[in-house]
C-alpha positions in Angstrom: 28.7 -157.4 -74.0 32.5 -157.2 -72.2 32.6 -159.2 -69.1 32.4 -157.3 -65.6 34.5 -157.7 -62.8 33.5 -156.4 -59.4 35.2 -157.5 -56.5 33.0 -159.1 -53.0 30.2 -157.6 -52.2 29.6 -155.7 -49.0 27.4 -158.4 -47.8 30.5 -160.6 -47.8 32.7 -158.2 -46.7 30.2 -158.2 -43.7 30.4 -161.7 -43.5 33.8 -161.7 -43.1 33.8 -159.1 -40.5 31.7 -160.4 -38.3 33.0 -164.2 -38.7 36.5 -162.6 -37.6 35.0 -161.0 -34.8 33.3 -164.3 -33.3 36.5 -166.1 -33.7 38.3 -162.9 -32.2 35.4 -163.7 -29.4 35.7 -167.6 -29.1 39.5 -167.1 -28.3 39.3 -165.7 -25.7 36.6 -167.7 -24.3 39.4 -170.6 -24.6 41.9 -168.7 -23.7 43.5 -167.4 -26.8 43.8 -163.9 -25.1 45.4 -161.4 -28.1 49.1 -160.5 -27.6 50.1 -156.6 -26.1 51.0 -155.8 -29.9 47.6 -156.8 -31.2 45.8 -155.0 -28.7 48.3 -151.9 -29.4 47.3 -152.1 -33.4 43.8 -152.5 -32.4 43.9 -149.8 -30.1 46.5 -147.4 -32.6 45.3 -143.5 -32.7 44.4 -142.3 -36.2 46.0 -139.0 -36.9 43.8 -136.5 -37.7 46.9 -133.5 -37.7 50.3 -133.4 -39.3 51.3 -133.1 -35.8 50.5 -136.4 -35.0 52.6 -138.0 -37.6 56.1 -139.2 -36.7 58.7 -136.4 -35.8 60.5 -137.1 -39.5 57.0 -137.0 -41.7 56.1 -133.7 -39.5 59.7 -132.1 -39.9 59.6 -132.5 -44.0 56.1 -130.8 -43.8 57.1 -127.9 -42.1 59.9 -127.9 -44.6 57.2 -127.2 -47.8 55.9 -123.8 -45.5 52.8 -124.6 -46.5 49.6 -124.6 -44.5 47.9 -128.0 -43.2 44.3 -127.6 -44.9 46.3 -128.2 -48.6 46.8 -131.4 -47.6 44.9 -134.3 -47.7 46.3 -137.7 -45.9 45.0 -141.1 -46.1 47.4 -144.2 -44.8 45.9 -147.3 -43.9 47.3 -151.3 -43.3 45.4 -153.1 -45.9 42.6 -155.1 -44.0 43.7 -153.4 -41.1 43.9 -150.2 -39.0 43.9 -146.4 -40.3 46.8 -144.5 -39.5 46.3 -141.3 -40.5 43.0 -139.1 -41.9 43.9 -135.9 -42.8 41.1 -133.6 -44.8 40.1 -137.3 -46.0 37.0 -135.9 -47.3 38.0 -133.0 -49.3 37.7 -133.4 -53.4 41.4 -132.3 -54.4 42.9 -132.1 -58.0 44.8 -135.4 -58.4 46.8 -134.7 -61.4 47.9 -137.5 -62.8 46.8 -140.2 -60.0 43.5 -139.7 -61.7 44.6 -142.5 -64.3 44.4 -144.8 -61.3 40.4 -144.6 -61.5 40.0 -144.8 -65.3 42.5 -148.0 -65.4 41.0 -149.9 -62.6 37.2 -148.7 -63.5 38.4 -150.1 -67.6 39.9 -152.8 -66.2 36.7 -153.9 -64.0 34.4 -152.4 -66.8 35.7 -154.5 -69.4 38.3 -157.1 -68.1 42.2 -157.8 -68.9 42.0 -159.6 -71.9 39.4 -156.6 -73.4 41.4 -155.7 -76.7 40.8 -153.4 -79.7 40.3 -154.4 -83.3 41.1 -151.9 -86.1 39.2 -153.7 -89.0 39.0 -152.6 -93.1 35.7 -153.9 -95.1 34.6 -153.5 -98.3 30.9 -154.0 -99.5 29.3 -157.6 -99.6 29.5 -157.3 -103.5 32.8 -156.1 -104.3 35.3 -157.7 -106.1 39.2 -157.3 -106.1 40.5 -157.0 -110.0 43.4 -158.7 -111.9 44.9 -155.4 -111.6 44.4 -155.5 -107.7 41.8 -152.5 -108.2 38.9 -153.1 -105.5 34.6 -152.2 -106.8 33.5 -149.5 -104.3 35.1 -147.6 -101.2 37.6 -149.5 -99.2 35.9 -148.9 -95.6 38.2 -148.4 -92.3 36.3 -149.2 -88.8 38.8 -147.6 -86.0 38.2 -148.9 -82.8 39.8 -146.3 -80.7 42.9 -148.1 -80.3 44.7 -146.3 -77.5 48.4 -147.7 -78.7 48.2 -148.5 -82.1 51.4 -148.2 -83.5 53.0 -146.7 -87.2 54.0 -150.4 -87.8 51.0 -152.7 -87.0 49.4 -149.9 -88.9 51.8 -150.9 -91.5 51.4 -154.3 -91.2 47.6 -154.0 -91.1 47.7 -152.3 -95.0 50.1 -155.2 -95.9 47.5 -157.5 -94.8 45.3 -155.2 -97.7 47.8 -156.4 -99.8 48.2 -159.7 -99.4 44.8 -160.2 -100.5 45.2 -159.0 -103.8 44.2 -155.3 -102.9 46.0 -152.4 -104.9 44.1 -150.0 -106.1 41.6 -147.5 -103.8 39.3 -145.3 -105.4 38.6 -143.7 -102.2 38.6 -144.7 -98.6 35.6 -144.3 -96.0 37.0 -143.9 -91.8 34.2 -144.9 -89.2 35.2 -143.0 -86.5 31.2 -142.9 -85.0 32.5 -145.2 -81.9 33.9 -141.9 -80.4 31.3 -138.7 -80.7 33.2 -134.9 -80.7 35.8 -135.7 -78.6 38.4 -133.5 -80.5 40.2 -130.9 -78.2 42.4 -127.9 -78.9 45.7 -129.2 -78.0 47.0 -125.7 -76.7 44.1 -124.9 -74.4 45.8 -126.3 -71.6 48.6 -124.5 -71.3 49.7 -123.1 -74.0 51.9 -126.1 -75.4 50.0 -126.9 -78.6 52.7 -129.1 -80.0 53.9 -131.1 -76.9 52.4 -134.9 -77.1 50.7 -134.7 -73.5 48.2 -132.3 -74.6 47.7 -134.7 -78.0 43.6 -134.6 -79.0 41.9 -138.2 -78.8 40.6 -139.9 -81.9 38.8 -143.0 -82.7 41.6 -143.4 -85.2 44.5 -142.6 -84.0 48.3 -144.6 -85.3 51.3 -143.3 -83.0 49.5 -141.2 -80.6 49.4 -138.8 -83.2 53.0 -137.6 -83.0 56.0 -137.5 -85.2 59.4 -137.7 -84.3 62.6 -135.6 -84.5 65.9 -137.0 -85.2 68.5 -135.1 -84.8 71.6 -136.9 -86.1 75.1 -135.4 -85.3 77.5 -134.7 -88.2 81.1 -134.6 -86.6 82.8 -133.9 -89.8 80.6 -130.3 -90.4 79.8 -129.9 -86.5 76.5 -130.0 -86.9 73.2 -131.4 -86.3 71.0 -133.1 -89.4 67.2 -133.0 -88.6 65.2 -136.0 -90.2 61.1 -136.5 -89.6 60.1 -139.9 -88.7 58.0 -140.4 -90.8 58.5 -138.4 -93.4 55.1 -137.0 -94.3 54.1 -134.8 -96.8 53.8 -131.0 -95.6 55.9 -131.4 -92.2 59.1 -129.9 -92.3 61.3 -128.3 -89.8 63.4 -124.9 -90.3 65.8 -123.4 -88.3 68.8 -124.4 -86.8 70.2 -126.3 -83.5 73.6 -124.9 -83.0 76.5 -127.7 -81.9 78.3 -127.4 -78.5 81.7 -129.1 -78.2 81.2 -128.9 -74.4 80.5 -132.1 -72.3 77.0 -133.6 -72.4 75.3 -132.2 -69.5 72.0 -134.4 -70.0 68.9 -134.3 -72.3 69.3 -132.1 -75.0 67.7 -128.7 -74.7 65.7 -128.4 -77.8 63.0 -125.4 -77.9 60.0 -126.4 -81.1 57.2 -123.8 -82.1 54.7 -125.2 -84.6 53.6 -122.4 -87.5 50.5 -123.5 -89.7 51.4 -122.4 -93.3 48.1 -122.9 -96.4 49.7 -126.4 -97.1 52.5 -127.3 -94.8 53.7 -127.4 -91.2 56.8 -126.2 -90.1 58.0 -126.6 -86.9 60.9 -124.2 -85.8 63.8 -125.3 -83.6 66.1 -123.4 -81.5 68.8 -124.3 -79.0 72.4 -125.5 -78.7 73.4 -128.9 -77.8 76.9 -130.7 -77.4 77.7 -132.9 -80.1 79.0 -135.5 -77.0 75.4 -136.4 -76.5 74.9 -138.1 -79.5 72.1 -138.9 -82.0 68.6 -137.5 -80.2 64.7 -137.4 -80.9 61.8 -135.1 -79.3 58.3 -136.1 -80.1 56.1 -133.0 -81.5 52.1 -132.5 -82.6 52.8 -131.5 -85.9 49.5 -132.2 -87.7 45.5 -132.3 -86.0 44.6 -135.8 -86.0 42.4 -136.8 -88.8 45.2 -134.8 -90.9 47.9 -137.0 -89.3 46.3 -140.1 -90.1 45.1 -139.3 -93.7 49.3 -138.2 -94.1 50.2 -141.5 -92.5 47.9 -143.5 -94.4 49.1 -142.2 -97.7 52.6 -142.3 -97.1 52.5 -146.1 -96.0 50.1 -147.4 -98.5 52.1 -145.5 -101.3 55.4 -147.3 -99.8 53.3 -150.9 -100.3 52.8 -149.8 -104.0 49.2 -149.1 -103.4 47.4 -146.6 -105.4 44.2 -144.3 -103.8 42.0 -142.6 -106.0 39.8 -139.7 -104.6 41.3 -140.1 -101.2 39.7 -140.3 -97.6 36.7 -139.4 -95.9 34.1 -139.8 -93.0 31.3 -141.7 -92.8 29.9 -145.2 -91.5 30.7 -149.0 -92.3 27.6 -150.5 -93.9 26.2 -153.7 -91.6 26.3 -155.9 -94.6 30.0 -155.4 -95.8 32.5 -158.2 -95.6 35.7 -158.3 -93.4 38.9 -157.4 -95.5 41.5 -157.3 -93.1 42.1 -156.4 -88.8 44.4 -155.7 -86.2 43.8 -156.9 -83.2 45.4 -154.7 -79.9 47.5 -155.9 -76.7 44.7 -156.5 -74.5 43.6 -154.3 -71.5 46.0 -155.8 -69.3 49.1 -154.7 -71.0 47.8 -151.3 -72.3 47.3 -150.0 -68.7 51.4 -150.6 -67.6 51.5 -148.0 -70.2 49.3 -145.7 -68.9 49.8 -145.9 -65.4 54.0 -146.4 -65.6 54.5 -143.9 -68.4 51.6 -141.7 -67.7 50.7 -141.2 -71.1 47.7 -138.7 -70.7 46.1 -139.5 -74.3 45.9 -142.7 -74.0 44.1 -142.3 -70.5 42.0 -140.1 -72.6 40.9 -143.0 -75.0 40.6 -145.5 -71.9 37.7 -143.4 -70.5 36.0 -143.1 -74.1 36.0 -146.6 -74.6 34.7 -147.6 -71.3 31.9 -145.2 -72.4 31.2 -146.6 -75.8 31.1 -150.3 -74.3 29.2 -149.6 -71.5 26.9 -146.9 -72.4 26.9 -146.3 -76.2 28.2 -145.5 -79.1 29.4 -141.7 -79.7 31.2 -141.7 -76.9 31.9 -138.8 -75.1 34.4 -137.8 -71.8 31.1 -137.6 -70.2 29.2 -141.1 -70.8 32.7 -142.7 -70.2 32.6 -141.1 -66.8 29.5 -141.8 -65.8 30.5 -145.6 -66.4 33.5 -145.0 -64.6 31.5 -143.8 -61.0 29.0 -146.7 -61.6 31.7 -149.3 -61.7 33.2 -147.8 -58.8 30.0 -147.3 -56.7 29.2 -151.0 -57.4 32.1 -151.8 -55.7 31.4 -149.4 -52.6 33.9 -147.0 -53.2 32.7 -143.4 -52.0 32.7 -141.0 -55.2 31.1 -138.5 -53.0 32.9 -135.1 -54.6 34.7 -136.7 -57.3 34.9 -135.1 -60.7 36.0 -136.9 -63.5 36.3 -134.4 -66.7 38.8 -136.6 -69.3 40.2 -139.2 -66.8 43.9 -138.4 -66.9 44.4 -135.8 -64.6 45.4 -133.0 -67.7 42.0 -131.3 -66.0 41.7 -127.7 -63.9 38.3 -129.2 -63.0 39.2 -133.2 -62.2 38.6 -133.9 -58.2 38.9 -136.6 -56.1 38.8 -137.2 -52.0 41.9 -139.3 -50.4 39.4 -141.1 -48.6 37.6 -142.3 -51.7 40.8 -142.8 -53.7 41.7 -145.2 -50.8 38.2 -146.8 -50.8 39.2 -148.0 -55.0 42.7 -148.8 -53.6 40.7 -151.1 -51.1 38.4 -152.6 -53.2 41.2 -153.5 -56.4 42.9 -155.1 -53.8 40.8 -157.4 -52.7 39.4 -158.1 -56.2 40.9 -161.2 -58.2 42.2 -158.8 -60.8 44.8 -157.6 -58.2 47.8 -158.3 -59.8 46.9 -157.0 -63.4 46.6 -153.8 -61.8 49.2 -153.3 -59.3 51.2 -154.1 -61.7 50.6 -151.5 -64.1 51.8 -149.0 -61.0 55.2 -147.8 -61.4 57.6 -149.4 -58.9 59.8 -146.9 -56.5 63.1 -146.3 -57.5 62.8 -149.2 -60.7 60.2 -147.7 -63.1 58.1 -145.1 -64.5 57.2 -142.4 -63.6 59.1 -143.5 -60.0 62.5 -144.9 -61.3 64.6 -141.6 -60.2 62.9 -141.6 -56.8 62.9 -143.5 -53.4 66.4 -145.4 -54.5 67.9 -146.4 -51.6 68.0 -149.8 -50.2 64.9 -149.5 -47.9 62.7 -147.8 -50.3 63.6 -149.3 -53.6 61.1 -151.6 -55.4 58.7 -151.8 -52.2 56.2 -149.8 -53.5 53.7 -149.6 -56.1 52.7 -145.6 -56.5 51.0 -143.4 -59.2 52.3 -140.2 -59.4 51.0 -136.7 -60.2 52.2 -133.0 -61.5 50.3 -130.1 -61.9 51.5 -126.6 -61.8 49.5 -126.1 -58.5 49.3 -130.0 -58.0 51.4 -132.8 -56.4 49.8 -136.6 -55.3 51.2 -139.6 -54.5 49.0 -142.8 -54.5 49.2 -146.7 -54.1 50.8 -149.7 -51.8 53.8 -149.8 -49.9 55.1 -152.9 -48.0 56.5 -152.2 -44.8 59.8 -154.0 -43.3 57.4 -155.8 -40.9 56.1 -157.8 -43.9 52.2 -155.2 -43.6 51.0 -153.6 -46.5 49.9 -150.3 -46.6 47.3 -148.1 -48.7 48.5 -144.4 -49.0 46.9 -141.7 -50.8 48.2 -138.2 -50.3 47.0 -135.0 -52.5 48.5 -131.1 -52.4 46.5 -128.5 -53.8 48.6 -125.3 -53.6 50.1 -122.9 -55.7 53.6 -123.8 -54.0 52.7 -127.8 -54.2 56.0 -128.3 -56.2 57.6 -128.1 -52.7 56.3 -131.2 -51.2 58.5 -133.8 -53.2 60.3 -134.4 -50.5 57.6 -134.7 -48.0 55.8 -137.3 -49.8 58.9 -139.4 -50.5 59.2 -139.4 -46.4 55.9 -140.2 -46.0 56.7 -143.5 -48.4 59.9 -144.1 -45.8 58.1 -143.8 -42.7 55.4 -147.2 -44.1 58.5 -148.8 -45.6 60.2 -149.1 -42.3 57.2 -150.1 -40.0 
């Protein structure tokens, strides 16, 4: 069973509490009488209304137009006083922040050195050949790797063949740790072959995607389309016209995926300058168990392996022997990913796995969930309202209340596994998701945020430190149609804590 880390229980926090108010008590008895400024913090107001926030935060409100009950407003001095409480208790759709919950409920659930293994078996009887041929099915156990890449995959199947293994008949994929969990990639919004709205799988290499590289041809004026990798029954048609203009940024580059009996071709339009250079976009070109059974071919036929009747589904006997395994990055590392990159899939996975540990195998969104809220109300956090539906935010249905949110925010700070995951935050003005934002000297690199876009949708979430050395907790959620107009307003709201 994975190890479980909650943070102090309420008891001690109690404990604490009350020991600070005796010694609060004792002082003054000998005359340590608190200073004007502690009084003042002690006796701060909370806002409760945009118009009680400083005249800058207020003014780049008014500037979205947008009325008060969209927002909701939680800032508070870690271990300290609340400074503002706005709609605290209505459930909002976080968007993206919503990885903040399903990283810090996996990395409680199952602890920063939790890692994957992706493990090939054979039966307890077989025997490898002279002629590298292995007796019986070569069986794959995928572990729902959330970042296993093309080339540990490759060097997983070299591992094959550095035991003598050449020749396949057939090969059997376990994917039971995961139930259904396959989604229609376009159901979102439309974008069926964009990698955000990529379908989870038990065995997934490369987050399912392929790439396109388009490599310019200055001689012809022209732009060469190559598919990494270069599976069978992918290929592209159409044509990106060249530009001799100035690069004016990221290439323009519009992709529409049409299903033919036995190939996929993906269609590209657009014109781009040849000044920018070699460039890739990453596309769903194939569904997922199609993807891997391409990849899997294509690699092992490049090792000089042979497969017979090819791949299919089913379940790795309890007797068969250990062949070969990959063993992930552990927890610790694969949440920087999520969180700083906001990589919705593998957000996706994180949830499932938390389910299959904790609850079960045949994991589903909504066992991994349920693990998820009983983590969290272990460690006192309020879910009251919450809806977790996949766990990274790429949900209509997803809720969550600002004062809950800042409840976890609380409670992962005073845990011991603190730094693992602040530091998987993107850091303001540096990183992530925030590199491009809060850049100037007073805002750069003093905060650690999650971010989050929806159509109707913008939150900000995590810990800024203010000039006065105090650390703040700040959780701020939009739900509006016109919510793309409060950038601004939450970037202020970071500037107003990083100068107190």
């Amino acid at each position: 069973m994975p190890k479980v880390f909650l943070p102090l229980a309420s008891k001690t926090g109690s404990r604490v509490r009350r020991w600070a108010v005796l010694a609060l008590f004792a002082g003054c008895l000998v005359g340590g009488i608190p200073t004007s400024q502690q009084v003042a913090a002690q006796a701060l107001p909370v806002a409760q209304s945009v118009q009680a926030l400083p005249p800058e935060v207020q003014q780049a409100w008014r500037a979205t137009k947008l009325p008060e009950s969209t927002l909701s407003l939680v800032v508070h001095e870690l271990d300290g006083p609340q400074l503002a409480a706005i709609n605290a208790a209505t459930p909002r759709n976080p968007a993206s922040v919503m990885k903040m919950v399903t990283t810090w409920a996996a990395l409680s659930g199952l602890g920063p050195e939790y890692s994957w293994r992706t493990a090939f078996y054979s039966r307890a009887d077989a025997q490898i050949d002279a002629e590298g041929t292995l007796s019986g099915p070569l069986y794959l156990r995928a572990a729902g790797d959330p970042f296993l890449t093309m080339h540990e995959f490759w060097s997983l199947l070299r591992e094959l063949r550095l035991r003598g293994v050449k020749n396949i008949t057939e090969v059997v994929v376990d994917r039971s740790l995961f139930g259904n969990v396959a989604i229609d990639p376009g159901a979102f919004d439309g974008a069926a072959d964009r990698p955000y709205n990529a379908s989870p799988d038990a065995m997934m290499v490369g987050l399912g995607t392929v790439r396109l590289v388009f490599m310019p041809d200055f001689q012809a004026r022209k732009w060469i389309p190559i598919v990494d990798p270069p599976m069978q029954g992918i290929r592209v048609q159409g044509e990106v016209e060249w530009s001799n203009a100035r690069c004016p940024g990221a290439p323009n580059v519009r992709t529409q995926l049409r299903r033919l009996e036995r190939d996929t071709v993906i269609e590209v339009q657009g014109t781009v300058a040849g000044s920018c250079g070699e460039f890739s976009l990453y596309r769903l070109a194939l569904p997922p168990q199609r993807h891997f059974e391409s990849l899997f071919r294509m690699l092992w036929k490049e090792l000089g392996g042979t497969l017979g009747r090819g791949m299919r589904e089913g379940v790795v006997p309890s007797s068969a022997r250990l062949l070969a395994w990959h063993d992930s990055e552990p927890l610790a590392d694969t949440i920087r990913l999520v969180n700083k990159q906001s990589n919705n899939v593998m957000a996706r996975m994180l949830l499932l796995s938390l389910g299959a540990e904790l609850r079960s195998a045949g994991a589903t969104p909504a066992s991994g969930a349920a693990a998820a809220l009983d983590i969290l109300r272990g460690q006192g956090v309020n879910v009251q309202g919450w809806v977790l539906e996949n766990g990274s935010g790429l949900s209509r249905q997803e809720r969550l209340t600002a004062h809950g949110l800042a409840d976890m925010l609380g409670a992962a700070w005073r845990s011991p596994l603190m730094p693992e995951f602040i530091s998987s935050l993107a850091i303001s003005g540096v990183d992530g998701t925030m590199r491009r934002r809060l850049r100037s000297d007073e805002t750069r690199g003093v905060a650690h945020l999650k971010t989050g876009t929806l159509r109707d949708s913008r939150a900000l979430a995590g810990y800024v430190l203010g000039a006065s050395g105090r650390r703040y907790v700040l959780v701020a959620m939009v739900n509006h149609e016109q919510a793309a107009s409060t950038g601004k307003f939450l970037d202020t709201v970071v500037q107003w804590l990083a100068k107190r």
